[in-house]
C-alpha positions in Angstrom: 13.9 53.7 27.2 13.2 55.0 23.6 10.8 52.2 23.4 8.6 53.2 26.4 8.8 56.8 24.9 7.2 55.4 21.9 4.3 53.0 24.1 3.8 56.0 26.4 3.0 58.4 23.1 0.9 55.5 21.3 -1.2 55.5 24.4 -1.5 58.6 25.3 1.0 61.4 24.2 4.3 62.5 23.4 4.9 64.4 26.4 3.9 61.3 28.2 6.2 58.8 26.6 8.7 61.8 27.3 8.4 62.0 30.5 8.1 58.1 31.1 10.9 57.8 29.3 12.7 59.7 31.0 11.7 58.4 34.5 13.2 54.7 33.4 16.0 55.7 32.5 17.1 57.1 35.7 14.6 55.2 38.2 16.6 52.2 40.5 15.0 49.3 39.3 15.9 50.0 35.3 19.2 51.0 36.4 20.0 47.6 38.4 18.2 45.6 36.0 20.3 47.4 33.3 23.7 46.8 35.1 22.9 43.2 36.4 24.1 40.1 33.8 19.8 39.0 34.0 17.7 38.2 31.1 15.1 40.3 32.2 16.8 43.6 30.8 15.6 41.3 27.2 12.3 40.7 28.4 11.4 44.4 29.0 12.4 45.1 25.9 10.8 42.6 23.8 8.0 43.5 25.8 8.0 47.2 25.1 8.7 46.5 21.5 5.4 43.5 21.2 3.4 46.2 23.0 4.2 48.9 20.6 3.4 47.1 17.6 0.4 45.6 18.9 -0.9 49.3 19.3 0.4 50.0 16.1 -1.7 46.7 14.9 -4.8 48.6 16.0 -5.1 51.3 13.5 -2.9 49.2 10.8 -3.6 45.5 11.1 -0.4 44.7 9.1 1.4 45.3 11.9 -0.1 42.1 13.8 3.0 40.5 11.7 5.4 42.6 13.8 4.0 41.8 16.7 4.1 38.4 16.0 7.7 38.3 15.1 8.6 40.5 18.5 6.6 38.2 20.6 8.6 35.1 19.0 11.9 36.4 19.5 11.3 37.5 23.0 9.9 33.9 24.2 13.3 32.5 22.4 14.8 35.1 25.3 12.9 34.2 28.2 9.4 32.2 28.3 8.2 34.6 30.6 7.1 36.4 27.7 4.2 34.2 27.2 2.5 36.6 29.7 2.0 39.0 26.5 -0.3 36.7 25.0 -2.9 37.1 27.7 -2.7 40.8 27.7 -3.1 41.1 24.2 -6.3 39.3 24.2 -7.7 40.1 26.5 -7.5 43.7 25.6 -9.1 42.2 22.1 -11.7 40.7 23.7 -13.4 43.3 25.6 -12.3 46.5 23.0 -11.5 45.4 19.4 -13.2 41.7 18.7 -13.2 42.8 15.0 -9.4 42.0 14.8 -10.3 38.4 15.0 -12.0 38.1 11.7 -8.9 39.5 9.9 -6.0 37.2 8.6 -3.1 38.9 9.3 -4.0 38.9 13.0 -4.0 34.9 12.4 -0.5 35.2 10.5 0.9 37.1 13.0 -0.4 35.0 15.9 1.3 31.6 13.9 4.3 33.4 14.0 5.6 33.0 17.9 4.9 29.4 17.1 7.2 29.0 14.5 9.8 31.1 15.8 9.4 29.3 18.8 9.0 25.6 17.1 13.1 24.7 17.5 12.7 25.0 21.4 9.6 22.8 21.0 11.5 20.7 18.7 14.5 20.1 20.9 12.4 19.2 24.0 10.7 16.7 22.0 14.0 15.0 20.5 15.5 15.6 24.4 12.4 13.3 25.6 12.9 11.0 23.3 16.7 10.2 23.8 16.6 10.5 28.1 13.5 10.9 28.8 12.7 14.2 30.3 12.4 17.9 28.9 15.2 20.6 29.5 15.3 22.4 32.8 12.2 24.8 32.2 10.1 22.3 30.6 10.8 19.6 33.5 10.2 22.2 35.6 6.5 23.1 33.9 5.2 19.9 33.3 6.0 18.5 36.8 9.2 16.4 35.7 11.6 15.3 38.5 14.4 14.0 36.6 17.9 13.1 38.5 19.9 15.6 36.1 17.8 18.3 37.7 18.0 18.0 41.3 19.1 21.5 42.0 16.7 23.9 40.7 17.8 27.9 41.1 15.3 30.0 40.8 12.5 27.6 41.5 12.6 27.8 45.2 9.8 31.0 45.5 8.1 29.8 48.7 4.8 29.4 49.4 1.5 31.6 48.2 1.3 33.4 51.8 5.5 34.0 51.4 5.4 35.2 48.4 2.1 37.5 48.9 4.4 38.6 52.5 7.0 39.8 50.5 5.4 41.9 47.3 5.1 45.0 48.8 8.1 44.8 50.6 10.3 43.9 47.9 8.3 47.0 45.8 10.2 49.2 48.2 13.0 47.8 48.3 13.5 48.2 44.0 12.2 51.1 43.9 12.5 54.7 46.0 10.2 56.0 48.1 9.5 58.8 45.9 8.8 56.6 43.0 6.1 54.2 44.3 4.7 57.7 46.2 4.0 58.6 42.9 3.0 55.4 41.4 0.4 55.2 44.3 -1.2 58.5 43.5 -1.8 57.7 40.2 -3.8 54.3 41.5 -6.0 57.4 43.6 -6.4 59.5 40.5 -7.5 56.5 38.6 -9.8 55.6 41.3 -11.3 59.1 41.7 -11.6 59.5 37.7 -13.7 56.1 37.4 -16.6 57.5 39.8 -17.0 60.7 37.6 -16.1 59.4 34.2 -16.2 55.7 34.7 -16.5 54.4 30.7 -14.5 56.7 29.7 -11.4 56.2 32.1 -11.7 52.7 31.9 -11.2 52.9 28.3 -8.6 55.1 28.7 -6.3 53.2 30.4 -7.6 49.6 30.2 -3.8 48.4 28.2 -1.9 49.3 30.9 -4.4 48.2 33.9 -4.2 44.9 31.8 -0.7 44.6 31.4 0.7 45.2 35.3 -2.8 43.1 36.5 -1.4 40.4 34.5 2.1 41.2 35.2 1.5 40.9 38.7 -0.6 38.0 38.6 2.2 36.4 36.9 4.6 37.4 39.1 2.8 36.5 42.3 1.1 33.5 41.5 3.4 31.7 39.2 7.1 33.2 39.4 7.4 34.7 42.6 8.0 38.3 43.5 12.2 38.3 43.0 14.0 41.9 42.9 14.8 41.0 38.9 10.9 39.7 38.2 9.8 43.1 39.8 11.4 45.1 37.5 9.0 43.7 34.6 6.8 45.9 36.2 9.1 49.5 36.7 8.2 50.5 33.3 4.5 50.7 33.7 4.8 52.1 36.9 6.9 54.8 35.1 4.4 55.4 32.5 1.4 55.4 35.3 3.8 58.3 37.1 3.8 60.3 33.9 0.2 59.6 33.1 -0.2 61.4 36.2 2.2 64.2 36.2 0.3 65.1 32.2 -3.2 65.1 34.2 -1.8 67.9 36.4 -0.2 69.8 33.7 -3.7 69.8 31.8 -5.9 71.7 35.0 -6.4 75.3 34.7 -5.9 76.2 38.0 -2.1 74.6 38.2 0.7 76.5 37.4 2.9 75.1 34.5 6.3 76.5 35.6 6.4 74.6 39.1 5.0 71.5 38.0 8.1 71.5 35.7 10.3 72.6 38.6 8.5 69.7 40.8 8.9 67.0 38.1 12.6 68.5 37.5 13.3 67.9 41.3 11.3 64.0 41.0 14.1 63.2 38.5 16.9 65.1 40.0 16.2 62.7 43.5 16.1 59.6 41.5 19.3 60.0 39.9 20.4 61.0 43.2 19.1 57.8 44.6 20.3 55.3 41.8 23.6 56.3 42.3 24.2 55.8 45.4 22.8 52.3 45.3 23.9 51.4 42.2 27.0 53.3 41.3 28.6 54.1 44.8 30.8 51.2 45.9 28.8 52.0 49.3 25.7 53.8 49.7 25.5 56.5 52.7 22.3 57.3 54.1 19.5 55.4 56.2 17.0 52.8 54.5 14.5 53.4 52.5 15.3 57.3 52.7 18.2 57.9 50.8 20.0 53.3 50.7 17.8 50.4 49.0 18.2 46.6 49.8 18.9 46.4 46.3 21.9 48.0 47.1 23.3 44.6 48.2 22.8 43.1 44.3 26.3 45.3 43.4 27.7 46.2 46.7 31.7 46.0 46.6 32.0 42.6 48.8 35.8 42.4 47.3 34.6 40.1 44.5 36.4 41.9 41.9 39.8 42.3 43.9 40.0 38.3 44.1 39.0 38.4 40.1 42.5 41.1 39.6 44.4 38.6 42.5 43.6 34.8 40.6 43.7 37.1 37.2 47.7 38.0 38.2 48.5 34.4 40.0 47.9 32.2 37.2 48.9 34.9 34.3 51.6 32.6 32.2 50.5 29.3 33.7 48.2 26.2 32.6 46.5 23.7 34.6 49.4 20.6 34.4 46.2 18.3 35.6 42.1 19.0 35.1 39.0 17.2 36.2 37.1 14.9 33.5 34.3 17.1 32.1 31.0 15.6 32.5 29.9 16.9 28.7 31.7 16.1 25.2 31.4 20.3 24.5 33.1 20.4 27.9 35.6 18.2 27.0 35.9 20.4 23.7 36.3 23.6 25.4 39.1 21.7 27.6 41.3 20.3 24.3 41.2 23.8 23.0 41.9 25.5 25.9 44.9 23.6 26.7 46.1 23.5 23.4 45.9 27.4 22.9 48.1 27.6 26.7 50.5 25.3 25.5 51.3 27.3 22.0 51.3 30.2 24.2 54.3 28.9 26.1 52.7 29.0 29.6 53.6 26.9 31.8 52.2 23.7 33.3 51.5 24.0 37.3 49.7 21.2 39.0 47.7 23.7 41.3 44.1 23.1 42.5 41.5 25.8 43.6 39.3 24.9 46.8 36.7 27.5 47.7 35.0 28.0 51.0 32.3 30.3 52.5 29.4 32.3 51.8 29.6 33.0 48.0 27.4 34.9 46.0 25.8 32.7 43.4 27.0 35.3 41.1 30.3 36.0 41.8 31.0 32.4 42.2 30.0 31.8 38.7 32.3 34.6 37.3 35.0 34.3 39.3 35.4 30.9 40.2 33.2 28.8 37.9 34.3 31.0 34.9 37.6 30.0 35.3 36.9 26.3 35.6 34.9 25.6 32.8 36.5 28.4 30.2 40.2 27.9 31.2 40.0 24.2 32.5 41.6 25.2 36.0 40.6 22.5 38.4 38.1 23.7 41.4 36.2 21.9 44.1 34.2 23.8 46.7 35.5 22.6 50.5 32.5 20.7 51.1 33.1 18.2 48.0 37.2 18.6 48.8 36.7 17.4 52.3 34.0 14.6 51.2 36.5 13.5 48.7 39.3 13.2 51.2 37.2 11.4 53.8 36.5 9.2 50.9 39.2 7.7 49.0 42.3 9.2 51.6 44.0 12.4 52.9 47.2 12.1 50.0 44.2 11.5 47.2 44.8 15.1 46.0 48.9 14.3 46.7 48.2 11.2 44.8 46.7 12.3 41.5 49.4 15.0 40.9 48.1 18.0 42.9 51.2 19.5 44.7 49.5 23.6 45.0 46.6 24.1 46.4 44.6 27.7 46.8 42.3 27.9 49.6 40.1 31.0 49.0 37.2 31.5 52.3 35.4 34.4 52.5 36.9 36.4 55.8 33.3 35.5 57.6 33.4 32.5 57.4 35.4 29.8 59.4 36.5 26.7 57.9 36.3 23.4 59.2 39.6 22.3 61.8 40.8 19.8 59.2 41.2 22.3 56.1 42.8 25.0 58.6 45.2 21.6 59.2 46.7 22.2 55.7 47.4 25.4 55.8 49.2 25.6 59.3 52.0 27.6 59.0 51.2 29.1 55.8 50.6 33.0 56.2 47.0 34.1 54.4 47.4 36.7 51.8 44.5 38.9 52.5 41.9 40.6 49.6 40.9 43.7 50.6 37.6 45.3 49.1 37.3 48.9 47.8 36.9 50.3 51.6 40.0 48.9 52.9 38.2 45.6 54.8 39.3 42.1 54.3 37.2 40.4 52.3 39.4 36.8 51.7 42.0 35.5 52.8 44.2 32.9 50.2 46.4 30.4 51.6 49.0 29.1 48.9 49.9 25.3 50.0 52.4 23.1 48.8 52.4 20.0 49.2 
């Protein structure tokens, strides 16, 4: 947020990084992006801060160096950041050539490279020992490899799917009021350029470049995902203040209700924020008053299963685990046991099966977490089942498994032969923050 202040007054003014400012901080798309566990809270603010500099670098060219060094450590955070190095010259190019003569732009341009130069570094040494690059350089350079058959994030359609959903998923980060001003600062723009063309164009050709490109990117390359969008929220902001400025500068315009108005902009968007970000469940009809984006956080009982497997195995230690696939795996799992054992909990030879439509997040924290960080063993049903049809019904008996938890999601209905095992046994049911049932648990032993 300070940041954006800071851009907004190096382009333009201090009462427009103000008010910028002031919009991201309370606008939907910041505020889910700065509540959700994403890597792209890092990106805007690397971004912000190789922006800022690289103004700064236009007056005092020494400042190239901190741009370099922003720009480095933001590609260590996400290589999306890349997308910084096209904006910044092509801005050069067509406004400040000069800068390309001068060595401490070249120093500071070296820099991202060596900052960057262990991720290049390990990629190399990765290919040479198996083969293939990690998951985003496979990914980049075409590489199929076997370790990388699932690849999350990579699925983003086709160009006509992704182009279908742009706008759409624009209103669904963002309120109503929010893109409404967004969009009039596009028809401002357009009606300044026929009476001051040059003059506009110069103006406000950094941030035209940055959300062309931005958008580019995340169209063409990334795909248009609620989290990628919200690259783009600050510049929107900053467009919104741009335009809310160009009012307050006519004659004929009253000061004193444009304040009121712009009071009553921010007023609704921290109205709308929290009651699709903060509100366990958002009242009001879409896109009005609720946002899709409501669905990112919305109290599905997640956290009410986290407090009930939090308060079952309190004072208890796996008395059998899986085989890690990894030695650091297998190190987390020696130390892990050997910290439960000094602790004096006790060995229970339970095993965790999981069933239904989980979130890919909560299924990392709540079930995943638990498996690779505290070694307790956990199959999903589908690879439970398989494994059973495999090598026997009693294989789970066999191998020391007396306990088993069988968690579904209250939507979803399991197979005959899992219900099989739990005949009998009554379900203790998760509600979530409304009162609904969100899980059911069925406690077996065998």
């Amino acid at each position: 947020v300070y940041l954006l202040y800071l851009l907004g007054a190096q382009l333009y003014s201090y009462r427009v990084g103000l008010i910028a400012s002031g919009l991201m901080a309370v606008t939907l798309n910041h505020v889910y992006i700065s509540r959700t566990g994403l890597q792209e809270s890092y990106v805007i603010f690397f971004l912000l801060l190789a922006s800022y500099f690289f103004l700064r670098s236009l007056r005092r060219d020494s400042y190239f160096i901190w741009t370099g060094i922003a720009l480095g450590l933001g590609l260590l955070a996400k290589f999306t950041l890349f997308i910084l190095v096209p904006i910044f010259l092509t801005y050069l190019l067509l406004f400040r050539r000069e800068h390309f003569r001068r060595v401490k732009f070249w120093m500071g341009a070296s820099l991202p490279l060596l900052i960057f130069s262990p991720v290049v570094i390990y990629n190399f040494k990765l290919f040479q020992a198996v083969g293939h690059f990690d998951f985003q350089f496979s990914h980049l350079f075409g590489q199929n490899p076997e370790v990388w058959r699932e690849q999350p994030g990579k699925e983003i359609g086709t160009l006509l799917e992704r182009a279908r959903v742009f706008i759409p998923r624009l209103i669904s980060t963002h309120s109503w009021l929010f893109l409404t001003g967004a969009g009039s600062s596009v028809l401002a723009f357009l009606a300044s350029l026929v009476q001051r063309f040059r003059e506009t164009l110069r103006t406000h050709a950094f941030l035209l470049i940055t959300v062309f490109y931005i958008a580019v990117f995340t169209l063409f390359v990334i795909g248009p995902s609620f989290r990628f969008l919200a690259v783009l929220t600050p510049f929107f902001a900053l467009a919104v203040a741009v335009l809310a400025d160009y009012f307050r500068g006519l004659t004929f315009i009253k000061v004193r209700p444009l304040y009121w108005l712009l009071g009553i902009f921010l007023a609704f968007e921290i109205g709308y924020s929290y009651n699709n970000q903060i509100a366990y469940y958002p009242a009001g009809p879409q896109p009005w008053f609720a946002s899709k984006i409501r669905f990112e956080n919305f109290n599905w009982g997640y956290n009410a299963l986290d407090r009930y497997l939090e308060k079952e195995f309190s004072g208890k230690m796996p008395a059998f685990t899986f085989d890690p696939s990894y030695r650091f795996l297998e190190d987390i799992r020696e130390r892990t046991l050997a910290d439960a054992a000094s602790r004096g909990f006790k060995p229970s030879p339970f095993l965790i099966i999981y069933g239904g439509n989980f979130d890919d997040g909560a299924l990392l924290w709540v079930m995943l977490r638990r498996h690779v960080y505290h070694v307790w063993p956990t199959v999903s049903l589908d690879d439970y089942l398989r494994l059973q049809k495999k090598l026997g019904q009693d294989y789970f008996s066999r191998i020391g498994f007396r306990d088993r938890y069988f968690i579904f999601i209250n939507n979803f209905f399991p197979p005959p032969e899992a219900v099989a095992e739990a005949e009998g046994v009554e379900p203790e049911i998760i509600k979530n923050q409304r009162g609904d049932e969100a899980f059911r648990v069925y406690k077996v032993s065998k």
